[in-house]
ZASE-154733 format. One record per residue: residue number from 1; residue in three letters; chain; x, y, z of N, C-alpha, C in turn. Coordinates in steps of 0.1 Angstrom, whole numbers, plus 5000, padded with zeros to 4 digits. Atoms other than C-alpha are relative to their C-alpha. Layout:
# ZASE-154733
(node NUM; "ALA"; "A"; (X; Y; Z); (X; Y; Z); (X; Y; Z)) ...
# end
This chain:
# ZASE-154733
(node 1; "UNK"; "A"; (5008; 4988; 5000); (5000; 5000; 5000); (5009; 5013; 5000)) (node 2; "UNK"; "A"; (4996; 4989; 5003); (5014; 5038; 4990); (4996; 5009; 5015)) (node 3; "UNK"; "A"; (5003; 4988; 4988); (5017; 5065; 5014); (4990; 5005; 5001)) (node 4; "UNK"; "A"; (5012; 4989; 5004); (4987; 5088; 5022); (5009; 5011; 4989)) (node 5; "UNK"; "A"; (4997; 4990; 5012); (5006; 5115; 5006); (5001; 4996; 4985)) (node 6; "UNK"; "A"; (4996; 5003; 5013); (5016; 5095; 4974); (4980; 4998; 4994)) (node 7; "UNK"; "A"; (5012; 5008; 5000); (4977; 5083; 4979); (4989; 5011; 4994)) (node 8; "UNK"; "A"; (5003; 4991; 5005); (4960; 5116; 4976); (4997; 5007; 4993)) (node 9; "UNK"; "A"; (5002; 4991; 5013); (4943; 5135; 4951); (5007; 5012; 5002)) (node 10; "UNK"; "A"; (4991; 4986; 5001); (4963; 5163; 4936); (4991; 5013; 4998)) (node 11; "UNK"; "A"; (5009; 4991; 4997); (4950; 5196; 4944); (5010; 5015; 4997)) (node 12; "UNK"; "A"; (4992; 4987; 5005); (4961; 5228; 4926); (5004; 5010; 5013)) (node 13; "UNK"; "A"; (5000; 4991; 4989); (4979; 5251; 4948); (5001; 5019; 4995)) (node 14; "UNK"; "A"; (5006; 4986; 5004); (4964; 5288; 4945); (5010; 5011; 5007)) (node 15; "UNK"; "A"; (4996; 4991; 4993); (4989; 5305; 4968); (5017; 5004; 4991)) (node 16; "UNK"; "A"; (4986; 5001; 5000); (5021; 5298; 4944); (4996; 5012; 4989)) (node 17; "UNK"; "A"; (4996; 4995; 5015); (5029; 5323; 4912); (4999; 4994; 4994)) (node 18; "UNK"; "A"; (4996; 5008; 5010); (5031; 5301; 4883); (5013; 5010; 4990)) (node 19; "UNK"; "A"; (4993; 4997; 5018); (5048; 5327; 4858); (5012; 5005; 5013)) (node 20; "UNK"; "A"; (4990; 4996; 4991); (5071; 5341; 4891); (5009; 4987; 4997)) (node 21; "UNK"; "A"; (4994; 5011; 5004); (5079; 5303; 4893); (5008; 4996; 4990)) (node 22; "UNK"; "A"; (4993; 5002; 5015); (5088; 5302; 4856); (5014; 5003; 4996)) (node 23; "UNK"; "A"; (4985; 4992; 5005); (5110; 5329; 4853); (5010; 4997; 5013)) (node 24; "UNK"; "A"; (4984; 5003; 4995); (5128; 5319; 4884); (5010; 4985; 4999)) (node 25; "UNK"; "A"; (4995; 5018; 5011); (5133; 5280; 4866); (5008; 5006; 4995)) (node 26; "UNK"; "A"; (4991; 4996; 5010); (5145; 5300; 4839); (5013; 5006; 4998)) (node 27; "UNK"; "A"; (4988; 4991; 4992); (5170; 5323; 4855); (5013; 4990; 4998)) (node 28; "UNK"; "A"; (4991; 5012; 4994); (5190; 5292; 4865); (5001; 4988; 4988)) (node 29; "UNK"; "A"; (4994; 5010; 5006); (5190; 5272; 4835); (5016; 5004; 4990)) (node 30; "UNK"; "A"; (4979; 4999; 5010); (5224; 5268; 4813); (5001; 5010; 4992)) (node 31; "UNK"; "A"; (4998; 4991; 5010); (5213; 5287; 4786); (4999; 5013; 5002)) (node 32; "UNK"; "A"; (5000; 4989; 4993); (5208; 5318; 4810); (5014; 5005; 5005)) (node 33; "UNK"; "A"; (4993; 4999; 4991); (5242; 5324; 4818); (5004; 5015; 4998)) (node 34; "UNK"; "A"; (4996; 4983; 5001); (5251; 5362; 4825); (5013; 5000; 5000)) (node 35; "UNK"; "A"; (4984; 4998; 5003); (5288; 5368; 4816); (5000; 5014; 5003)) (node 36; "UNK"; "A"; (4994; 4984; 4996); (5305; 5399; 4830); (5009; 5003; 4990)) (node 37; "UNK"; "A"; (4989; 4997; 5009); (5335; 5401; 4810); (4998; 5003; 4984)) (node 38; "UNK"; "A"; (4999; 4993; 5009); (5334; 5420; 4781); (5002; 4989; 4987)) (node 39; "UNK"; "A"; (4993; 5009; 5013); (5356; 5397; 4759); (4994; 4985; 5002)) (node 40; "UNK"; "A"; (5011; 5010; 5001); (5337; 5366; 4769); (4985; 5002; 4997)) (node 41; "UNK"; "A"; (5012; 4996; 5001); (5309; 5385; 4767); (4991; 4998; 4983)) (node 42; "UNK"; "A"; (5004; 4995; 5010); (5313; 5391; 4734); (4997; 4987; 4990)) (node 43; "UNK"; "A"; (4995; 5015; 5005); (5326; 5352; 4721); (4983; 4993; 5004)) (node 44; "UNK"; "A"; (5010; 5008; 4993); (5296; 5336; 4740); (4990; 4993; 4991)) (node 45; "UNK"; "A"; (5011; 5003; 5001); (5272; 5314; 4732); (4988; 4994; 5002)) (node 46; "UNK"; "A"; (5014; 5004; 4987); (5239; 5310; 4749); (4996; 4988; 4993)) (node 47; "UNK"; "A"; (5009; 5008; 4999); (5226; 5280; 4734); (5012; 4986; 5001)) (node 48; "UNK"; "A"; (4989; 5013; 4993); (5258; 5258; 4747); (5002; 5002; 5014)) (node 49; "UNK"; "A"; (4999; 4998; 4982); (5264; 5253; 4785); (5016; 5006; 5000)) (node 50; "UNK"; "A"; (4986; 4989; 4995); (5293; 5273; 4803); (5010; 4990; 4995)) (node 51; "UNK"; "A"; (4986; 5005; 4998); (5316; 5241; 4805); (5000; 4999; 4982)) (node 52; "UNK"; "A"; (4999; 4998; 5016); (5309; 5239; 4762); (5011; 5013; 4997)) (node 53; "UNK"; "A"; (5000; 4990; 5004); (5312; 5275; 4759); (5023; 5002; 5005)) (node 54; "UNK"; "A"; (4988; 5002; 4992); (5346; 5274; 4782); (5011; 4990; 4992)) (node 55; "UNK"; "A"; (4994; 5015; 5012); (5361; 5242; 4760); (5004; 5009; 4984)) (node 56; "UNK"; "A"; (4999; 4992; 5013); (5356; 5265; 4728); (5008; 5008; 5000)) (node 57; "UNK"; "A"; (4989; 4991; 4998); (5375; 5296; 4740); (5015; 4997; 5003)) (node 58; "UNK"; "A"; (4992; 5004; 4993); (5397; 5278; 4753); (5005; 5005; 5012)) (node 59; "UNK"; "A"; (4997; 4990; 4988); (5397; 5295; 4791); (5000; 4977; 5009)) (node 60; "UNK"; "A"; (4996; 5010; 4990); (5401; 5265; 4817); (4987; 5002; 5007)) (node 61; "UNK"; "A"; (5006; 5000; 4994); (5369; 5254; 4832); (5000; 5001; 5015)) (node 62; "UNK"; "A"; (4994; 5002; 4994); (5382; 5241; 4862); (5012; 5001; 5004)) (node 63; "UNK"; "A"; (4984; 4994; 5001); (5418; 5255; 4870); (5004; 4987; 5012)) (node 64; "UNK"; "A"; (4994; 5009; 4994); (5424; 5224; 4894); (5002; 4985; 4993)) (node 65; "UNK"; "A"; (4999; 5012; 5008); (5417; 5198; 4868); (5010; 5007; 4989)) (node 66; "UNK"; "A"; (4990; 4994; 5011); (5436; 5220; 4843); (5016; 5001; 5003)) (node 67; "UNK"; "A"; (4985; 4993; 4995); (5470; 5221; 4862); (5001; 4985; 5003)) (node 68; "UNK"; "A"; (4996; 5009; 4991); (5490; 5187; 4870); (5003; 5000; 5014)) (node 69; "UNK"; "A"; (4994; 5000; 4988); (5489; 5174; 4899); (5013; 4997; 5002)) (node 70; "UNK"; "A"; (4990; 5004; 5002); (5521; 5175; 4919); (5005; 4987; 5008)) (node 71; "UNK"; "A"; (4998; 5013; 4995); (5534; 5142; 4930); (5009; 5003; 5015)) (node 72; "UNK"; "A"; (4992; 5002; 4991); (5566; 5150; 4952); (4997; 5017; 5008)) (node 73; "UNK"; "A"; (5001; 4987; 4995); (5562; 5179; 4974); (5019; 5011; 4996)) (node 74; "UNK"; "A"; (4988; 4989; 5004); (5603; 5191; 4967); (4999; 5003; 4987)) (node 75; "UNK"; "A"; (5003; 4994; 5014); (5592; 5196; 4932); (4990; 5010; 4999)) (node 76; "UNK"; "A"; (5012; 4995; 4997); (5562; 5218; 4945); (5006; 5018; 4988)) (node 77; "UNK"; "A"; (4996; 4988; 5004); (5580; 5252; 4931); (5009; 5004; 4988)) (node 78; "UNK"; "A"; (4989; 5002; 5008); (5604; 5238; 4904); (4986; 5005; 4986)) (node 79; "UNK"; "A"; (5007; 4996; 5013); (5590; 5252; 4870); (4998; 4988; 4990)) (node 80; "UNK"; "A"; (5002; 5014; 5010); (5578; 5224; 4843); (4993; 5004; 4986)) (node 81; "UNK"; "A"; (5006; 4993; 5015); (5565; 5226; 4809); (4985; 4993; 5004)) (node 82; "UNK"; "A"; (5018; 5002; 5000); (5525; 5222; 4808); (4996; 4995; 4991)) (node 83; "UNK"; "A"; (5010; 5003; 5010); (5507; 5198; 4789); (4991; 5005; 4987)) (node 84; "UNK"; "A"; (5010; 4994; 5011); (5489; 5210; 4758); (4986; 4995; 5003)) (node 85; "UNK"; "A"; (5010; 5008; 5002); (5453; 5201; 4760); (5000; 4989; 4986)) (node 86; "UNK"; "A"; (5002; 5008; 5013); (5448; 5173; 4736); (4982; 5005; 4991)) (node 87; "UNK"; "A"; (5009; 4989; 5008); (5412; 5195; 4725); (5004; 5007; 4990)) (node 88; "UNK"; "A"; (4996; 4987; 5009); (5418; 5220; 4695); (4988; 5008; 5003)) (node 89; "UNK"; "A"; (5004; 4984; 4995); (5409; 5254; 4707); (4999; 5004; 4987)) (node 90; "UNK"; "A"; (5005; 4996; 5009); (5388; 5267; 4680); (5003; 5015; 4997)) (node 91; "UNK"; "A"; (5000; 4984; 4996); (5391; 5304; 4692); (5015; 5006; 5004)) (node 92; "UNK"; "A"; (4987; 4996; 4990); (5429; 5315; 4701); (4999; 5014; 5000)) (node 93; "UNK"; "A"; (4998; 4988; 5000); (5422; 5349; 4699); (4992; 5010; 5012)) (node 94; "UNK"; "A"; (5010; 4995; 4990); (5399; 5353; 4728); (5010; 5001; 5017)) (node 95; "UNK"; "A"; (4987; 5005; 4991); (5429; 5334; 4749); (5008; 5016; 5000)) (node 96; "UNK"; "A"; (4989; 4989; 5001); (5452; 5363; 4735); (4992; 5011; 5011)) (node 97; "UNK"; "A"; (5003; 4986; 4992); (5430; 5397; 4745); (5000; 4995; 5014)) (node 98; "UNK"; "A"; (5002; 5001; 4984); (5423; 5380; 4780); (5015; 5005; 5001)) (node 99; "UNK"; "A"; (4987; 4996; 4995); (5461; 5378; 4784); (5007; 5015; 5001)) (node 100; "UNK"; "A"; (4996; 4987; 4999); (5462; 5413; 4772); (5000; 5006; 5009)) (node 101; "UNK"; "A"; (5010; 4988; 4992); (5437; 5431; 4791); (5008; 4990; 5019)) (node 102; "UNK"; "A"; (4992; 5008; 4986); (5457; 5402; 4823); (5013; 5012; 5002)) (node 103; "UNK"; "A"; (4985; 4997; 5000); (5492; 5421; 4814); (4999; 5011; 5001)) (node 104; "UNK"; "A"; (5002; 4989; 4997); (5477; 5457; 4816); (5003; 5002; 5019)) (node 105; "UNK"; "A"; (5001; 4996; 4988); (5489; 5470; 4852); (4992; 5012; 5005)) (node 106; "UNK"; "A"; (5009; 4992; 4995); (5467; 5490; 4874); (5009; 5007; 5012)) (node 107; "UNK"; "A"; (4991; 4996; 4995); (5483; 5513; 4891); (4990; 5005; 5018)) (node 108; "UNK"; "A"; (5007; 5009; 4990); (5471; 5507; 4931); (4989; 5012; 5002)) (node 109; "UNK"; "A"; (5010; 4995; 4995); (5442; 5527; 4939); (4997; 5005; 5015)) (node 110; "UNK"; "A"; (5003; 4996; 4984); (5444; 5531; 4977); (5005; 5016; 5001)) (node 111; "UNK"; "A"; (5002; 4991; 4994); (5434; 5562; 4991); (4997; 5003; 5017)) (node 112; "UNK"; "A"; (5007; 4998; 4990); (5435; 5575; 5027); (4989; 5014; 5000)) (node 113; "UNK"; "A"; (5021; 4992; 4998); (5397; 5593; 5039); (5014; 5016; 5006)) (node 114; "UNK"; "A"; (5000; 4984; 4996); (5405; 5631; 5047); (5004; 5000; 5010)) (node 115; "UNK"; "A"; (4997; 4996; 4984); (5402; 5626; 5085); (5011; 4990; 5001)) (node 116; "UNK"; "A"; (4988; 5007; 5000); (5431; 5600; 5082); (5010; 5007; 4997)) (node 117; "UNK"; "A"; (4988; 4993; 5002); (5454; 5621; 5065); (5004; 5007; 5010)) (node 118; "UNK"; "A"; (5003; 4990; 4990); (5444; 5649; 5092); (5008; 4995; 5012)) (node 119; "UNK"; "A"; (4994; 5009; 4989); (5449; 5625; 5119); (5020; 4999; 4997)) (node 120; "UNK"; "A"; (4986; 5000; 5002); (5485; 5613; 5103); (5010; 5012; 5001)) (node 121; "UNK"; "A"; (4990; 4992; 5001); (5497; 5643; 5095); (5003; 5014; 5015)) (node 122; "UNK"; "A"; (4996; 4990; 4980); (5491; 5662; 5133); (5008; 4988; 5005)) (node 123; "UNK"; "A"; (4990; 5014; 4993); (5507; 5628; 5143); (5015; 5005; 4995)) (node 124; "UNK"; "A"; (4988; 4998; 5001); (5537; 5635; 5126); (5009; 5013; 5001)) (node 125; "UNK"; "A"; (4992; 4989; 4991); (5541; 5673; 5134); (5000; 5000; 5011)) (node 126; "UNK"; "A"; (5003; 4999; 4986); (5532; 5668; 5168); (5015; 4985; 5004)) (node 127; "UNK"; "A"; (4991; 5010; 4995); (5559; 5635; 5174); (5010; 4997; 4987)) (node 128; "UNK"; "A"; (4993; 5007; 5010); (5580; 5631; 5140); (4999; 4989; 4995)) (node 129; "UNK"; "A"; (5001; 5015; 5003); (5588; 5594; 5133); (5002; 4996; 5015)) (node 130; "UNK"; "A"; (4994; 5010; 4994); (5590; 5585; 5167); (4985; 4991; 5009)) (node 131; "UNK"; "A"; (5012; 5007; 4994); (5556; 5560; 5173); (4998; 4994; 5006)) (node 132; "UNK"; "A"; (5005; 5008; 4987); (5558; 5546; 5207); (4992; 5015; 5002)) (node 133; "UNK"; "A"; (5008; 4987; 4997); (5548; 5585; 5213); (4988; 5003; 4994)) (node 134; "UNK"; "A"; (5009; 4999; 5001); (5524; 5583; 5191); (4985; 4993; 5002)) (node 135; "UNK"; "A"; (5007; 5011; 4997); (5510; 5553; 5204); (4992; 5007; 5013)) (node 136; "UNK"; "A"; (5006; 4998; 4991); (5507; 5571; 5234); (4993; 5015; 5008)) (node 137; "UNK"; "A"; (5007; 4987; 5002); (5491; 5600; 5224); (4984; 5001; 5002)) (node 138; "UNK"; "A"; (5022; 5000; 4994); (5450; 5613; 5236); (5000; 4995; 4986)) (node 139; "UNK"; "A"; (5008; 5006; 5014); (5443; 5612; 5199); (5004; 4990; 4990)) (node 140; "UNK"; "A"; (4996; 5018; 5008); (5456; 5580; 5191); (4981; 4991; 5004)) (node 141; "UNK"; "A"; (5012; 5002; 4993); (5415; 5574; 5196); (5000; 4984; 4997)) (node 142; "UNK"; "A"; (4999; 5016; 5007); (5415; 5536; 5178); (5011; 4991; 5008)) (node 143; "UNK"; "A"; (4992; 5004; 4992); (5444; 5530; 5203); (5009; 4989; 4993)) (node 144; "UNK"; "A"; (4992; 5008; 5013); (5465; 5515; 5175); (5016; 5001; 5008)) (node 145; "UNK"; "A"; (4995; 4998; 4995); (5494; 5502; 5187); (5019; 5005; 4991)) (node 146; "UNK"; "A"; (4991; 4991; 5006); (5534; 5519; 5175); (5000; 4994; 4986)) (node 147; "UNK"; "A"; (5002; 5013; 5017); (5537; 5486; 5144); (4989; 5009; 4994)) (node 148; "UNK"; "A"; (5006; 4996; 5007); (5505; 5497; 5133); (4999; 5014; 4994)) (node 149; "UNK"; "A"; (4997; 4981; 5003); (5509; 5537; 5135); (5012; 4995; 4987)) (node 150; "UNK"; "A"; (4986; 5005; 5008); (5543; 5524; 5117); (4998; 5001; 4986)) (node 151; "UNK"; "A"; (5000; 5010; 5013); (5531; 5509; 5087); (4985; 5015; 4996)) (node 152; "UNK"; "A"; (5013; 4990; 5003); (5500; 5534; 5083); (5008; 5014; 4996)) (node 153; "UNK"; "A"; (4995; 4983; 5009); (5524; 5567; 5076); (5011; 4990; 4993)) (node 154; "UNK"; "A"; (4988; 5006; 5009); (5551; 5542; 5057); (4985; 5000; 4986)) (node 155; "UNK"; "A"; (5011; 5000; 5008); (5517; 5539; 5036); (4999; 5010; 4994)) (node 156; "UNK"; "A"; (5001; 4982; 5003); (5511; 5577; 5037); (5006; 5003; 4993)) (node 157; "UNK"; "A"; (4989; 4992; 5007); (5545; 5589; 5026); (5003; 4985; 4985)) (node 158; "UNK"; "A"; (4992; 5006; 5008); (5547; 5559; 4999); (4983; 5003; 4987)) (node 159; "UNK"; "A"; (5013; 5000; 5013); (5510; 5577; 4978); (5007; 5012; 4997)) (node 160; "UNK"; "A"; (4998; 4990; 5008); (5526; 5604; 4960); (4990; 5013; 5002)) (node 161; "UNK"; "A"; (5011; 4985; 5000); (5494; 5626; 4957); (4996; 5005; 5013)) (node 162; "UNK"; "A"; (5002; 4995; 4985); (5489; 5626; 4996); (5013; 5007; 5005)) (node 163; "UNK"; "A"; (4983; 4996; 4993); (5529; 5628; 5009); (5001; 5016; 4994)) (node 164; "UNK"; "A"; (4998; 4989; 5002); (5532; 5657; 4985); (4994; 5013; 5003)) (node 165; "UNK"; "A"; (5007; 4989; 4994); (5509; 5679; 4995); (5004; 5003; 5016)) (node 166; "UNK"; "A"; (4997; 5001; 4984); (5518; 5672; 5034); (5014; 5012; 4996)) (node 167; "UNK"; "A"; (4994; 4989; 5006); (5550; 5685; 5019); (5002; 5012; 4999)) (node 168; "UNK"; "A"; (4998; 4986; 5006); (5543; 5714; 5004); (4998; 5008; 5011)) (node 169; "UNK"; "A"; (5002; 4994; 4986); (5524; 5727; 5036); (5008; 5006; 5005)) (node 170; "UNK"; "A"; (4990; 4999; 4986); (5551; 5720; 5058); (5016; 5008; 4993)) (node 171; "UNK"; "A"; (4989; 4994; 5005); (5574; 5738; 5032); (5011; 4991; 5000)) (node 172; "UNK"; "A"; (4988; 5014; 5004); (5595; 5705; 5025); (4999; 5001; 4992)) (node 173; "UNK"; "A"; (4998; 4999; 5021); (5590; 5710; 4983); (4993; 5008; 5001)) (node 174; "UNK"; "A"; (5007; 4995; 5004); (5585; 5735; 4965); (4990; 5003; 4994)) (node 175; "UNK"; "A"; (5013; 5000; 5003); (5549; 5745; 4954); (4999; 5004; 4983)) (node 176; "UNK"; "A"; (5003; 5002; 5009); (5539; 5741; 4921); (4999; 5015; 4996)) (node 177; "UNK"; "A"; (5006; 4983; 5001); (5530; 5777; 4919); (5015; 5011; 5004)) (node 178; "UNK"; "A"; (4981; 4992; 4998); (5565; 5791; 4928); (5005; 5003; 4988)) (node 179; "UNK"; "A"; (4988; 5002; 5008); (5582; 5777; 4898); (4995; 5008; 4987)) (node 180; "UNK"; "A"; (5000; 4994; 5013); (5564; 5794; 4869); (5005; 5013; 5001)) 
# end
């Protein structure tokens, strides 16, 4: 004999979506896949699944199945030559731009906030380089201890567009406005 539930007449349920339901089936199937990247973006093709699509470009589905394993751990660091896929990569030109747009450097983006600068740079007229003092200063408010004050103005003095200005202030370089 079947369960009651299996036993049961089936009874429409009134409280679901049906087309909500649909589109969020759909969302999630293979041929749905949203690509960010530009240059994949462009190659793509929706009516093959990712690992298809991925096979054709030739990008590495899985970067752990794509790499030998290493057997001896003192070979862990030794350089080796890499297998070719035995596949023919239909596309090599998709491989290339990635590598391009990979070998473009970005030059670092970190910025300190206003009240940081503020903060650092009364820190440093008020005590110089010497950061046990600053450690144990009132407005050391985050109570950061000298290591970290340390590494926080080595930071400071190594962004060009902040350091220099500090600079000019304090009449350590001359101002841009002098020299014409």
């Amino acid at each position: 004999m079947k369960i009651k539930k299996q036993h049961r007449r089936k009874q429409f349920m009134y409280r679901t979506n049906r087309k909500r339901l649909r589109e969020k089936m759909e969302k999630n199937t293979k041929h749905n896949v949203k690509v960010a990247d530009p240059i994949l973006k462009e190659n793509w093709d929706h009516r093959k699944s990712v690992k298809e699509n991925m096979k054709q470009l030739g990008v590495a589905f899985d970067a752990n199945k794509s790499v030998s394993k290493i057997s001896n751990p003192r070979n862990k660091f030794k350089v080796t030559e890499m297998e070719a896929d035995k596949e023919v990569v239909s596309d090599v030109s998709v491989v290339a731009q990635l590598e391009a747009v990979a070998a473009v450097e970005k030059p670092p983006a970190f910025r300190f906030s206003l009240d940081q600068v503020k903060w650092i740079s009364d820190m440093m007229d008020k005590h110089k380089l010497n950061f046990k003092a600053m450690a144990r200063d009132p407005m050391n408010h985050y109570q950061e201890t000298p290591k970290a004050i340390e590494k926080k103005i080595r930071k400071f003095m190594s962004i060009p567009e902040q350091y220099a200005v500090y600079c000019r202030e304090r009449g350590l370089l001359e101002s841009e406005h002098s020299e014409n």
